[in-house]
N, C-alpha and C positions, 0 to 999 in steps of 0.2 A: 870836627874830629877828622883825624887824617891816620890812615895806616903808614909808618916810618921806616918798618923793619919788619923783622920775623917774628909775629907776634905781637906786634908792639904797635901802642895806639898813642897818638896823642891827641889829647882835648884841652884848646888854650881857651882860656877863661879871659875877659877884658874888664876895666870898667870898674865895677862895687859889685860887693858879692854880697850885699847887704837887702834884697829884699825877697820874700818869701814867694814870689811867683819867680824871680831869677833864680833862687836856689832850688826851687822844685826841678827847674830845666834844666838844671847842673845834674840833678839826681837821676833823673828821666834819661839823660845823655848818658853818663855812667854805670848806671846800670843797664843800658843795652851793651855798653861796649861790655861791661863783665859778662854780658850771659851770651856775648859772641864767641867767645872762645878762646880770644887772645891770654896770651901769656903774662902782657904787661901794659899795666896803661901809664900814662905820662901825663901831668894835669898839670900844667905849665898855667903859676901863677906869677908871672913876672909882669904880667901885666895890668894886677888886679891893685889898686890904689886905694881899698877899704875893705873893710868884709864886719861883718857884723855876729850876731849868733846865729841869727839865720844861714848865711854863708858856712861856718862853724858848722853847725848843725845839719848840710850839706855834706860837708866832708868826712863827717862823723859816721853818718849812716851809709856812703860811700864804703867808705875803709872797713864797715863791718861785713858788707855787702861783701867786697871782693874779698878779706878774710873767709867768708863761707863758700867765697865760690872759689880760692885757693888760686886765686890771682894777684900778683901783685898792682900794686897802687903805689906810684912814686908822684912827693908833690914836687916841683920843679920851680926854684925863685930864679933871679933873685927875688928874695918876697920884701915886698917894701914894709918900712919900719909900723905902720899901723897894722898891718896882715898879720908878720910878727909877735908884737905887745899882744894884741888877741890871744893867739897861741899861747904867750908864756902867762900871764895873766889868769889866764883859765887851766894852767894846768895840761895842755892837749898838744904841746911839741913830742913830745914820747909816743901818740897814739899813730903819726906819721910816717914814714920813708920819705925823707929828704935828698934831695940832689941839689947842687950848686946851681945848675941850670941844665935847661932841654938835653944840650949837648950831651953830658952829664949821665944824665937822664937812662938817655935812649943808651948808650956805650954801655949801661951796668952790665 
């Protein structure tokens, strides 16, 4: 996790977001950055090549998290096509803030 701007966090995710000890340290990581104080975090998935429900189920608890702590949560792709199919398959594109990418992102 790195501070980008005023307020603004980002936390790049790599790899598969697919198993329930990597998504716990997704959670862990994100919710410190919510209950730091920032204004905005930025969770740049552009570099994430699978994600599973567990992943899902990371982001989920995430976005409910900074919804109570009245932070935003922007996810950042591009998101590759399996990341994606998750999302719309389940239903959970609408539960997001999307950005084309980091750049993107941080400028909202």
């Amino acid at each position: 996790m790195e501070a980008v701007g005023d307020g603004v966090v980002l936390v790049r995710v790599r790899g598969g977001l697919d198993s329930w000890a990597g998504s716990a340290e997704l959670v862990e990581v994100l919710t410190a950055v919510a209950d730091g104080g920032g204004r905005r975090t930025v969770v740049d998935l552009s570099g994430v090549d699978f994600a599973d429900s567990a992943g899902l189920h990371a982001l989920l608890h995430a976005q409910r998290k900074y919804d109570k702590a009245g932070v935003t949560l922007v996810v950042a792709g591009p998101l590759s096509v399996k990341v994606r199919r998750l999302l719309e398959v389940t239903g959970t594109l609408g539960a997001f803030r999307f950005a084309d990418d980091v750049d993107a992102a941080i400028a909202e």
